[in-house]
VOBADO-77354 format. One line per 2 residues: number of its first residue (from 1); their letters; for each residue x, y, z of C-alpha. Coordinates in steps of 0.2 Angstrom, whole numbers. Each point is the difference from the previous one (the first is absolute). Example, Ala and Ser with C-alpha at 12.3 -4.5 7.8 and 13.67 -1.06 7.14 Angstrom:
2
1> AS> 62,-22,39; 6,17,-3 .
***
This chain:
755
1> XX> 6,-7,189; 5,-7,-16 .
3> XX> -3,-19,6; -17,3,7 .
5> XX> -4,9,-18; 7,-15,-9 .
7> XX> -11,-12,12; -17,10,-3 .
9> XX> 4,1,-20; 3,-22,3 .
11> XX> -18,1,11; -7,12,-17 .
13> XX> 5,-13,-12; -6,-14,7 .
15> XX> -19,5,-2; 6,-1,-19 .
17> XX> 8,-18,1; -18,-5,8 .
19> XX> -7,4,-18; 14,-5,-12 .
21> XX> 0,-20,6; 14,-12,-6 .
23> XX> 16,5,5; 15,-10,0 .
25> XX> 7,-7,17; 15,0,7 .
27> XX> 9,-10,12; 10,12,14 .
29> XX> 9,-11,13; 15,7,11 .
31> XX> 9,-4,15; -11,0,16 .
33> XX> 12,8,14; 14,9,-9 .
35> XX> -4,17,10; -2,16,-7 .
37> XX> -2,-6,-18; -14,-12,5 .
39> XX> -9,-7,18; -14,-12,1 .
41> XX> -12,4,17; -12,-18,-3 .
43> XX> -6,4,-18; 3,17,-1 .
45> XX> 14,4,-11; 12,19,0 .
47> XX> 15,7,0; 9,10,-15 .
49> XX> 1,-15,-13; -20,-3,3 .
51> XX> -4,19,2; 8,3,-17 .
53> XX> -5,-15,-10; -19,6,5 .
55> XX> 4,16,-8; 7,-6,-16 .
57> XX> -12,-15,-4; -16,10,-4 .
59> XX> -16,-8,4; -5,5,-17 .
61> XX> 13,-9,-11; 3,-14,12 .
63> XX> -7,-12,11; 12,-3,15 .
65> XX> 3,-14,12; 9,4,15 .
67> XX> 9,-13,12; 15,-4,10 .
69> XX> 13,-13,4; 17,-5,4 .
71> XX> 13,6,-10; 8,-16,-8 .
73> XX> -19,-7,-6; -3,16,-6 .
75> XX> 12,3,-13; -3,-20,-4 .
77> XX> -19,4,-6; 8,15,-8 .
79> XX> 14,-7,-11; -13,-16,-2 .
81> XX> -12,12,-6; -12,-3,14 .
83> XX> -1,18,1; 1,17,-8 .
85> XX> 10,12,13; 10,-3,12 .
87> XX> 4,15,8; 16,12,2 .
89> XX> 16,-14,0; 19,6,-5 .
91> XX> 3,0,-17; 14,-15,-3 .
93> XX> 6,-7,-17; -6,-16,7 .
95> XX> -17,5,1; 1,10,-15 .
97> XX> 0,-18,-6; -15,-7,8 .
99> XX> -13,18,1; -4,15,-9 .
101> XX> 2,16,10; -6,17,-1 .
103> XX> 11,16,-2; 11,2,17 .
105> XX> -10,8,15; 15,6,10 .
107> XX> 17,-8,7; 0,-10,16 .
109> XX> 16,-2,9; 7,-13,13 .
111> XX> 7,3,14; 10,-9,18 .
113> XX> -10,3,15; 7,-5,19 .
115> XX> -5,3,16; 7,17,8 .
117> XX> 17,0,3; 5,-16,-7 .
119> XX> 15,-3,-8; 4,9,-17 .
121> XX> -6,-10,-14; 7,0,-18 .
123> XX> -3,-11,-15; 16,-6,2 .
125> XX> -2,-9,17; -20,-5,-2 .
127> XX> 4,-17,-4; 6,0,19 .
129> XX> -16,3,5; -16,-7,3 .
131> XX> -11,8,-13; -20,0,-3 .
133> XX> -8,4,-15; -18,-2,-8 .
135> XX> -4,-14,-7; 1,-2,-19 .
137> XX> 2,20,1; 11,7,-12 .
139> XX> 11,3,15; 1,-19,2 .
141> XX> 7,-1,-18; 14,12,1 .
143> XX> 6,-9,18; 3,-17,-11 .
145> XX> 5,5,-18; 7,21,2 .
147> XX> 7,-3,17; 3,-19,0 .
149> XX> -6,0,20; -6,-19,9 .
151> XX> -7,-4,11; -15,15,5 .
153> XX> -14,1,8; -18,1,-9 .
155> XX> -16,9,4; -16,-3,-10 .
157> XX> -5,17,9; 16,12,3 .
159> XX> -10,7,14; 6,-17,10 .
161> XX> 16,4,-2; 2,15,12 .
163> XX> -5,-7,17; 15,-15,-6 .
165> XX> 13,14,-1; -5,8,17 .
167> XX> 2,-16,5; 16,-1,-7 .
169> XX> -5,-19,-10; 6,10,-18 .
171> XX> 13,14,1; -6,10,-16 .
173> XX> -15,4,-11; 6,-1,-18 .
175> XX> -18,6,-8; -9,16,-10 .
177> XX> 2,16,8; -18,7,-1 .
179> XX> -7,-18,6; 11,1,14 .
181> XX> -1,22,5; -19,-4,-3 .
183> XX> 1,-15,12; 11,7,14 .
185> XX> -11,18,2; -15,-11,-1 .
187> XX> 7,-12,16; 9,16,9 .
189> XX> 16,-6,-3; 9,16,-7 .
191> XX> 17,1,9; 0,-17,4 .
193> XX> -1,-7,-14; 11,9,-14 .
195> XX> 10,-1,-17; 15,-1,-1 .
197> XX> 6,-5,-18; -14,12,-11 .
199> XX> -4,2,-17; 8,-17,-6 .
201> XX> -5,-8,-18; -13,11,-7 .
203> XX> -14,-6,-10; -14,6,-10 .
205> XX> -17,-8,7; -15,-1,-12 .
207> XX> -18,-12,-2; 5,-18,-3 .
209> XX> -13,-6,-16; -4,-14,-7 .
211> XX> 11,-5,-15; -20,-5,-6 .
213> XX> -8,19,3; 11,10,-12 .
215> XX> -13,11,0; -2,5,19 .
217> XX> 18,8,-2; -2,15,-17 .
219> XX> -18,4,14; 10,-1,16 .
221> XX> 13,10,-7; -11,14,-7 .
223> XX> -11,0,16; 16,0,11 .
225> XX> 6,15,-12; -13,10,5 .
227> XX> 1,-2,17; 15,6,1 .
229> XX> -5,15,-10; -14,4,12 .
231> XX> 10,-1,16; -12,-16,8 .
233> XX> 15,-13,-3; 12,13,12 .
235> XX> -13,3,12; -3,-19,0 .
237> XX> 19,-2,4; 3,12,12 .
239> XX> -17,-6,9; 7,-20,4 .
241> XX> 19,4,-1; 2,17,11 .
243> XX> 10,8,-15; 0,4,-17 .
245> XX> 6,-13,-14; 18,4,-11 .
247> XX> -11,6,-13; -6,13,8 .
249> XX> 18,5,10; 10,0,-18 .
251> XX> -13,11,-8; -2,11,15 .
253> XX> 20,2,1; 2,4,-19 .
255> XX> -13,13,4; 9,9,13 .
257> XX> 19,-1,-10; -10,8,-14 .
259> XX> -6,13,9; 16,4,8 .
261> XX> 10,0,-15; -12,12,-7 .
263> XX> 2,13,14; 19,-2,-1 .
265> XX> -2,4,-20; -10,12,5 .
267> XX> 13,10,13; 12,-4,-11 .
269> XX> -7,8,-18; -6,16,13 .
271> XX> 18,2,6; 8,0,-16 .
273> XX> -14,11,-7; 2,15,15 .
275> XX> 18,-2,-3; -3,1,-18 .
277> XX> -9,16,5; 12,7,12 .
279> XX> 15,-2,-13; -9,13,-13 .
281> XX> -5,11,12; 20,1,5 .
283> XX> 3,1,-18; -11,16,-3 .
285> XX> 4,8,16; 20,0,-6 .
287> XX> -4,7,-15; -9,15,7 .
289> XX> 13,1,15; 15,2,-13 .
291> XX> -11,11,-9; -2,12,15 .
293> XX> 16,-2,9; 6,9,-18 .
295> XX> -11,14,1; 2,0,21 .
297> XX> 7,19,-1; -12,4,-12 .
299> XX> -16,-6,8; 2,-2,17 .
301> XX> -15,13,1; -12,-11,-9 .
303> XX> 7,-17,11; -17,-1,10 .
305> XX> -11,3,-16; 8,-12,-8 .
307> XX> -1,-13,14; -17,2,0 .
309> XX> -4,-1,-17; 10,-15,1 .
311> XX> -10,-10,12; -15,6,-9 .
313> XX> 6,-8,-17; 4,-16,8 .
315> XX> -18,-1,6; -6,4,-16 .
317> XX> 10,-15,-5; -6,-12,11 .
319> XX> -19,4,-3; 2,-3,-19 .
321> XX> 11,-15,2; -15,-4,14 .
323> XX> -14,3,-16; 10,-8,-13 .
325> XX> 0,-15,11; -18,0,5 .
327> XX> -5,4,-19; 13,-13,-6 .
329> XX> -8,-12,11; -18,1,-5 .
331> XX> 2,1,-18; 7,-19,2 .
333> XX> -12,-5,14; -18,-2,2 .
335> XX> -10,13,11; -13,-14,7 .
337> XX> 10,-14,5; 20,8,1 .
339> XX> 6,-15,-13; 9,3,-15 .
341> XX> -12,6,-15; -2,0,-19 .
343> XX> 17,8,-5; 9,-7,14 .
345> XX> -3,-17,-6; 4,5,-17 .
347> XX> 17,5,4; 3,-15,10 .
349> XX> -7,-13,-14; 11,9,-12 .
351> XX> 17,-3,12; -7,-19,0 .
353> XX> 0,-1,-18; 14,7,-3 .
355> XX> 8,-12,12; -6,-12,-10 .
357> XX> 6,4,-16; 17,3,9 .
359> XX> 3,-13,11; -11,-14,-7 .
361> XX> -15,4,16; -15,-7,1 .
363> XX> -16,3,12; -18,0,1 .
365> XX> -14,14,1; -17,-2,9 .
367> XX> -15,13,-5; -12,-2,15 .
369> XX> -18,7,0; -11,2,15 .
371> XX> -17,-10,-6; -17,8,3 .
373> XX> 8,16,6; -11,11,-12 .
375> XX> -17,-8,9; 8,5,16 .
377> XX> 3,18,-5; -17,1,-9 .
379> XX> -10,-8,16; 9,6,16 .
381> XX> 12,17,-4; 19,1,-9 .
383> XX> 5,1,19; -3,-16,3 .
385> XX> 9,-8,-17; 14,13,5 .
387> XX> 1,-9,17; 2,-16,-10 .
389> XX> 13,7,-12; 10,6,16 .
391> XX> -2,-17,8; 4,-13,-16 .
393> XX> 13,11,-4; 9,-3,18 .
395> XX> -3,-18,-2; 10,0,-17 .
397> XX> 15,9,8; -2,-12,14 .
399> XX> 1,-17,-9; 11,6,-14 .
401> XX> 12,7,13; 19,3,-7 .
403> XX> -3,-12,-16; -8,10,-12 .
405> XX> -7,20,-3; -18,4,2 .
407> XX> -9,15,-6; -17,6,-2 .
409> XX> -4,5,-18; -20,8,3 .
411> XX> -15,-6,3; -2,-17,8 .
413> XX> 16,-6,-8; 18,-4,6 .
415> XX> 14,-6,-8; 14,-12,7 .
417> XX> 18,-2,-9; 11,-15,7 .
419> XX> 15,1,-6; 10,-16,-6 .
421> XX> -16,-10,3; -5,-12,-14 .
423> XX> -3,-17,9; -18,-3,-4 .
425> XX> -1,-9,15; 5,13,10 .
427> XX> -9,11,-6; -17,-9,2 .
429> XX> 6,-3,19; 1,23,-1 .
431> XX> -17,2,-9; -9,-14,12 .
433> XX> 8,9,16; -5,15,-8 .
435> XX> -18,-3,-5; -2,-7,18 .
437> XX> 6,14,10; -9,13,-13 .
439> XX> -18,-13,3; -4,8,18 .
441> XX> -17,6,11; -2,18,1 .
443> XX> -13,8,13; -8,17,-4 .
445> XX> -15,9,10; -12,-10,-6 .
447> XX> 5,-17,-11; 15,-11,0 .
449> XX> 9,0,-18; 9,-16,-5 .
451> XX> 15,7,-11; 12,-10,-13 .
453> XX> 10,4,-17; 5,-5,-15 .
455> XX> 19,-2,-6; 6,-1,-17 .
457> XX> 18,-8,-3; 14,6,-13 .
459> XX> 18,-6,-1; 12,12,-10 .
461> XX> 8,-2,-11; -11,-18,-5 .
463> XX> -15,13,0; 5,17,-6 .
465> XX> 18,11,1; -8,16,2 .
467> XX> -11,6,12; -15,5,-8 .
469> XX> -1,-19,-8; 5,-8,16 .
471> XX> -14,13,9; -12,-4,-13 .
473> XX> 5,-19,1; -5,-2,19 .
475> XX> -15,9,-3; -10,-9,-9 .
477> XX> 6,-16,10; -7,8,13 .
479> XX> -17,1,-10; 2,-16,-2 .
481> XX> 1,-4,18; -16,11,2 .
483> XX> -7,-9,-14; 1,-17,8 .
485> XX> -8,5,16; 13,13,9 .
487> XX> 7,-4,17; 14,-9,-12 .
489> XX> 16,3,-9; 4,-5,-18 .
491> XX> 17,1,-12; -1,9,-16 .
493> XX> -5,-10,-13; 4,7,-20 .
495> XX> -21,-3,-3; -3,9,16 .
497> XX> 3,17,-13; -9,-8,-14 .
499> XX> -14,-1,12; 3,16,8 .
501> XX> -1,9,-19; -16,-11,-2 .
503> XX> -10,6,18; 6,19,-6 .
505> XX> -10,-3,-17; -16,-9,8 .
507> XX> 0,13,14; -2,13,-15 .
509> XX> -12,-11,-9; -12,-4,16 .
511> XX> -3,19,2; -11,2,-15 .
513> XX> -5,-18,0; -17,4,11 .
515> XX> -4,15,-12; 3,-10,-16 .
517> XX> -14,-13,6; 17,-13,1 .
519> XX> -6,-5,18; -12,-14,2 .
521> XX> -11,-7,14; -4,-20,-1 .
523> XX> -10,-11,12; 1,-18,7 .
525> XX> -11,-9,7; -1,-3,19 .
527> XX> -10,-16,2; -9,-10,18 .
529> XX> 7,-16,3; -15,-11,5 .
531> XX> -10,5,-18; 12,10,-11 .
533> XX> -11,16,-2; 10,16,-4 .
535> XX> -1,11,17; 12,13,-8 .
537> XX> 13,5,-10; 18,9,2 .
539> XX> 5,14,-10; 17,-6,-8 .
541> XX> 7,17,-9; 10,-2,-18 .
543> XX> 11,10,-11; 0,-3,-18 .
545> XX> 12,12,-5; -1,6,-19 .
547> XX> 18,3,-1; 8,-15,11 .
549> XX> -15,-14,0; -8,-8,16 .
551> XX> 10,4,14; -2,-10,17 .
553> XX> -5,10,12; 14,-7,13 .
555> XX> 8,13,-11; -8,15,-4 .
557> XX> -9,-1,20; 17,5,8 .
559> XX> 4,11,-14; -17,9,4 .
561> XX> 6,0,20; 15,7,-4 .
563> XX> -5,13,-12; -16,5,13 .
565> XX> -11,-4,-16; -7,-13,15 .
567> XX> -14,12,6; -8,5,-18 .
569> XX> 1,-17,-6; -8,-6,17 .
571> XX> -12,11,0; -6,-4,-18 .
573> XX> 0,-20,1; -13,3,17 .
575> XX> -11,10,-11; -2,-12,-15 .
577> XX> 0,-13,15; -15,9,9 .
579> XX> -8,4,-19; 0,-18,-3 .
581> XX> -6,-3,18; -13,12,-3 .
583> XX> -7,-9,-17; 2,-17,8 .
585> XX> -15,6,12; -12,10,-12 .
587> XX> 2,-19,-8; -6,-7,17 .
589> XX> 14,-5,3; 4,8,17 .
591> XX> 7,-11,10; 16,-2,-9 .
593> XX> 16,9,8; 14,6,-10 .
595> XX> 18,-1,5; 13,14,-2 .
597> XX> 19,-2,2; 4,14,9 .
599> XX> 20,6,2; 9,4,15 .
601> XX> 4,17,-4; -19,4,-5 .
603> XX> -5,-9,18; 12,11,9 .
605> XX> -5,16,-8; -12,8,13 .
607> XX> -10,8,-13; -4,-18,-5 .
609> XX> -16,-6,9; -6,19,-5 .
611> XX> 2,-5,-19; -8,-19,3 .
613> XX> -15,9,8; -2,14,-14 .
615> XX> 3,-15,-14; -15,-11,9 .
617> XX> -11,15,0; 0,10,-17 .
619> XX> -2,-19,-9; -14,-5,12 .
621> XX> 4,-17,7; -3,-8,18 .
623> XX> 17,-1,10; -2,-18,2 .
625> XX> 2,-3,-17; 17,6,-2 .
627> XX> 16,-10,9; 16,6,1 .
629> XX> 14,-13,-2; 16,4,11 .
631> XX> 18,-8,3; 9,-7,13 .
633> XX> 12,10,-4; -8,18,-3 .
635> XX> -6,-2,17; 17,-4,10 .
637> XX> 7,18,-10; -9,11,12 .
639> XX> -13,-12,12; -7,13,9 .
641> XX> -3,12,-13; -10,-13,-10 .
643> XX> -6,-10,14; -12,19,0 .
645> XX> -3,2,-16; -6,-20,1 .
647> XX> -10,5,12; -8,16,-7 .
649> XX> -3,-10,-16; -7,-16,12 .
651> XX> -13,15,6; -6,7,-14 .
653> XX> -5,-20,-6; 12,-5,-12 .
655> XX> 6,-19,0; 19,-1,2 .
657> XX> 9,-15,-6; 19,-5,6 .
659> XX> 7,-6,-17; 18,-12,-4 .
661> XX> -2,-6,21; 14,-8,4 .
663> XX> 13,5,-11; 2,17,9 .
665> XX> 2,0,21; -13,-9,5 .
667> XX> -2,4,18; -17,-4,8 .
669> XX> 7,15,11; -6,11,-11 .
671> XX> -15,-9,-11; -8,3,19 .
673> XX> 1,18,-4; -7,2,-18 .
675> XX> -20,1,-3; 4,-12,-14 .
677> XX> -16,-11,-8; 9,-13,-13 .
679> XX> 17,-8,2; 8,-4,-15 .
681> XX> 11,-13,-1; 15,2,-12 .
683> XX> 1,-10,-19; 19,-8,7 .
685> XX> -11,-10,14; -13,-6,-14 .
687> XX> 13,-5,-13; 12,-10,15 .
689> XX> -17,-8,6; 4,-19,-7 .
691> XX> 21,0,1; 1,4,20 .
693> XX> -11,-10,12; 4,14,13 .
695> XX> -7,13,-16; -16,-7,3 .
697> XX> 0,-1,20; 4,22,0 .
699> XX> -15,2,-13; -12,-7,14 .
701> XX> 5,7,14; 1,16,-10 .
703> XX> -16,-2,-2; -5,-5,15 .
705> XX> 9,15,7; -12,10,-11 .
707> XX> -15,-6,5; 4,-1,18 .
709> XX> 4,22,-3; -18,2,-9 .
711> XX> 6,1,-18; -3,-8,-18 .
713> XX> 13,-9,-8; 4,3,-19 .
715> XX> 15,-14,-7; 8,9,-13 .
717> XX> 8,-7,-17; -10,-16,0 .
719> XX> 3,-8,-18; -6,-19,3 .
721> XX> -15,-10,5; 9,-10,15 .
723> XX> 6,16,8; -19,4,-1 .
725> XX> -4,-16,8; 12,3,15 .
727> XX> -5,16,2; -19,-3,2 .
729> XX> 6,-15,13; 12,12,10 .
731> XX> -18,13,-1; 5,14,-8 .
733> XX> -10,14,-4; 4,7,-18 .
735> XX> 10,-4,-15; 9,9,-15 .
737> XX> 12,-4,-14; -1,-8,-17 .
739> XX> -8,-14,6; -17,8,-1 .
741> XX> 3,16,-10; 16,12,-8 .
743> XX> -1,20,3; -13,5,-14 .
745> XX> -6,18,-5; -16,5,8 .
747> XX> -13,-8,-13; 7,-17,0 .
749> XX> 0,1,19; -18,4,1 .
751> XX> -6,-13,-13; 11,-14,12 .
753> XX> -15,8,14; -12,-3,-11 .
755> X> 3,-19,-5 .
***
């Protein structure tokens, strides 16, 4: 199921590597008959080398040759440089000396095969044999330099040698083992063909590369990584070699021992803890047995009363040991997701500290936060975000595992202690696992929710030695993480809490901002290609702030996000848009459209195409004259929820303009979906336009793309008069940037109409 996922996501991408043209080729040749890892049937080329080196070079980055050959000419191109990949080979020092590999796929082994009942065979006496081996195989190598055996017998194909041992021309096959099991279940020779020496000289088998493509191995090596991850490389294995790879046995047997040795704990710690029990109750019992055998004269009358009040205090006793446990228990854990909570982690981080003053410890602490889990609350119910809370939080016990404490400190936050962990390297290799497993699909009723996280990274002692600064450290390089774009981990940096003291004041600041008349709406030009006249303008929103200066709005528009100061500001830059809209046309000038960046969290607010059609109404503007400019990436947060409000806003006729296209997801997936009038290609594309051939090739066919999907095309940052030229000649629609105008206040815009 996973491979024929994997083969449809190849077929999806390759409507992509139709658009983006120039890819660089490569040269994939292998041996033509080495059964199950490749067969050739006339020009047709599979088997598990081929079936996985499709999977890993991706149409999209790489342009791939595929062909076959004997063995001994192959490896000839290859060391020559002829070609680029020569397929999975044994790892030798030798060839160290000759290719490039990638990381090690698996071990192969070699092994003796005979006929049935032959006699017994041991490395000792195989140089009295006769002895066939493939020809310039590994196999061959260590028959002449490990073993020091001549004469043998070679095969180009190994399949050639079996009918020679049936009829008894060689005595043994000295050859791989999952060559030969693969080529003895295929030609129905199990029981008659069979090992008897297994297991001999393993070796690690990676992709031979060309010593001149350095390059192929850091991409084959992170495409083969992932592969693994996702189970297609095991599945791929067991599918051409009938059983599973080392990999997979070794990590499958550590598995089980772990499990085991945690039930034997487990007996063990429940034995000693009923024994425990059992001791006291002993204990007690003799005190009250000496104390009545004294009185026994006294108050044998009173024997059964006491007996029963007795029994009745040790019930008592074990309900209020029962309580004390149960309350115990959730004043350290938390009630939604059963992991350890605020205090719990307190008094751990403390013992870790302390350690560390002691005994010279070190370790790291990750702050983890759920991204975009307050729009999910806000859009779709707390019983969904709750669901997720419970799910992410199982994911981080899972992957953490025995090496580190994980506990749940409110909200959409977790927090992560690894103790004696302060290689930087290792812990990238955590938080990448981490952000990986945390960045899954989730399927409600009605809309399928892509989740992820951000993870902020603090090392103690290096970044704090108590926890409130250690806390507070990881913190804000979490923020920083979100900062950069979430779905990413970042280390604590000492500027990340000069910046985090900075963000607190601006917050402050930005909420009295839009009363104190600090906020400022400015206007650039949009401008037709063919004869420069202006077609419209985008609203481009400033803060000059009395207190702190001009402030760039890549700051203080997060800041307004975060803070929920998103929606009144919104609201208020539509209005002065739709009032300069509205003066535009009792000027005559009518036909010019004003954009308006709008934010994901206003464009998934459901009460967001309400406000939009109020706003249009009190000022008095046609709908047409107002467009909407949206993200790649605000509409990947929730598709279907915006893919609606698109549409509402599509119906009640305003224009909708996909803005920065191409730096988010770009699928053309999803741009089928989306009532969108103007693509906008991003300023990055524009200002890369004359130092990358390939540069130029995307810009056409983006626009190509566009036309061929009924929409306009605005280029975005456009500073110089060649970019102009080349833009006209690749027939794009509209232009914008300095080249033809700067964002200017409302009168300068309209006397730039007038000229």
């Amino acid at each position: 199921m996973i491979l024929r996922r994997f083969v449809l996501a190849l077929l999806a991408f390759s409507l992509m590597a139709s658009v983006c043209a120039g890819a660089p080729s490569v040269k994939y040749q292998v041996d033509k008959n080495y059964p199950p890892y490749t067969f050739q049937n006339k020009d047709y080329l599979y088997g598990f080398d081929s079936s996985l080196i499709t999977l890993v070079l991706d149409s999209t980055d790489y342009d791939a040759d595929y062909s076959a050959d004997s063995w001994d000419r192959v490896y000839k191109r290859l060391v020559r440089g002829d070609i680029d990949i020569g397929g999975i080979i044994a790892v030798t020092e030798e060839r160290k000396k000759e290719v490039l590999f990638t990381k090690p796929l698996f071990n192969s082994y070699v092994s003796i095969y005979t006929v049935a009942n032959f006699q017994k065979v041991t490395l000792e006496n195989l140089s009295e044999l006769r002895v066939g081996v493939g020809k310039s195989y590994y196999t061959e190598s260590l028959l002449r330099n490990a073993l020091h055996i001549s004469p043998y017998q070679t095969y180009d194909d190994i399949d050639d040698a079996l009918p020679d041992l049936l009829d008894g021309k060689i005595d043994v096959i000295f050859e791989n083992q999952q060559l030969m099991d693969y080529a003895i279940i295929s030609k129905n020779l199990k029981g008659i063909v069979v090992p008897q020496v297994t297991n001999l000289f393993p070796r690690e088998h990676a992709y031979a590369v060309s010593k001149a493509r350095p390059d192929l191995v850091e991409y084959m090596n992170r495409k083969l990584d992932q592969l693994k991850e996702n189970g297609v490389f095991e599945e791929l294995y067991v599918k051409f070699f009938y059983t599973h790879s080392d990999g997979y046995e070794k990590a499958r047997q550590e598995k089980i021992l772990f499990f085991l040795l945690t039930a034997i704990a487990s007996l063990i710690i429940t034995g000693i803890a009923i024994k425990l029990y059992i001791d006291r109750l002993k204990k007690k019992l003799k005190v009250n047995y000496d104390q009545l055998f004294l009185a026994h004269e006294n108050l044998q009358a009173q024997e059964e009363e006491l007996a029963a009040q007795n029994e009745e205090l040790l019930a008592k006793e074990e309900e209020l040991l029962c309580n004390y446990n149960k309350i115990h228990y959730a004043s350290l854990h938390d009630s939604l997701t059963g992991l350890p909570n605020r205090e719990h982690l307190n008094e751990q981080l403390k013992e870790e500290l302390e350690k560390t003053q002691k005994e010279g410890h070190t370790g790291a602490v990750l702050f983890i936060d759920l991204d975009d889990l307050k729009t999910i609350n806000d859009t779709l119910g707390h019983q969904y975000g709750d669901d997720l809370i419970i799910q992410s939080g199982s994911i981080l016990v899972a992957e953490i595992k025995a090496l580190g404490f994980v506990a749940r400190i409110g909200g959409d936050e977790f927090v992560v202690i690894l103790p004696s962990q302060d290689s930087r390297q290792e812990l990238e290799k955590t938080a990448s696992k981490l952000i990986q497993a945390l960045a899954y699909e989730y399927d409600t009723d009605t809309i399928r929710l892509q989740t992820s996280a951000s993870i902020g990274i603090a090392l103690y002692p290096e970044n704090g030695d108590t926890r409130e600064e250690i806390l507070k450290n990881a913190d804000n390089a979490m923020y920083a993480a979100k900062k950069t774009g979430k779905n990413c981990w970042r280390f604590y940096e000492p500027s990340m809490q000069t910046e985090a003291y900075e963000q607190m004041v601006l917050k402050v600041a930005l909420r009295s901002a839009l009363n104190q008349g600090e906020l400022t709406v400015l206007y650039q030009p949009l401008v037709r290609v063919h004869d420069h006249s202006i077609v419209g303008f985008e609203a481009l929103l400033r803060w000059d702030s009395e207190q702190y200066g001009r402030i760039s709005p890549d700051i203080f528009i997060p800041l307004a996000e975060q803070t929920g100061l998103i929606h009144s500001i919104g609201e208020w830059v539509l209005k002065e848009s739709c009032f300069f809209a509205k003066h535009l046309s009792e000027q005559g000038q009518g036909h010019i459209r004003i954009g308006v960046n709008t934010s994901p969290i206003q464009l998934s607010d459901e009460y967001f195409v309400t406000m939009v059609q109020r706003v249009i109404t009190n000022i008095g503007i046609r709908p047409e004259q107002l467009e909407l400019e949206i993200t790649e990436t605000a509409i990947m947060s929730s598709l279907d929820n915006v893919v609606r409000n698109l549409a509402k806003l599509n119906e009640l006729g305003v224009r909708l303009a996909l803005d920065d296209f191409g730096t988010g997801y770009s699928s053309l997936t999803y741009l089928h979906r989306l009532p969108v009038n103007t693509l906008k290609i991003d300023k990055s594309f524009i200002d890369r336009m004359f130092n990358d051939t390939t540069q130029n090739s995307i810009i056409k066919n983006i626009i190509d793309m566009a036309h061929t999907m009924k929409m306009v095309v605005v280029a975005e940052g456009v500073e110089k008069s060649d970019q102009v030229s080349f833009l006209a000649q690749t027939q794009c629609d509209y232009i914008q940037g300095y080249y033809f105008g700067r964002p200017e206040p409302p009168s300068t815009a309209i006397r730039l109409l007038q000229k």
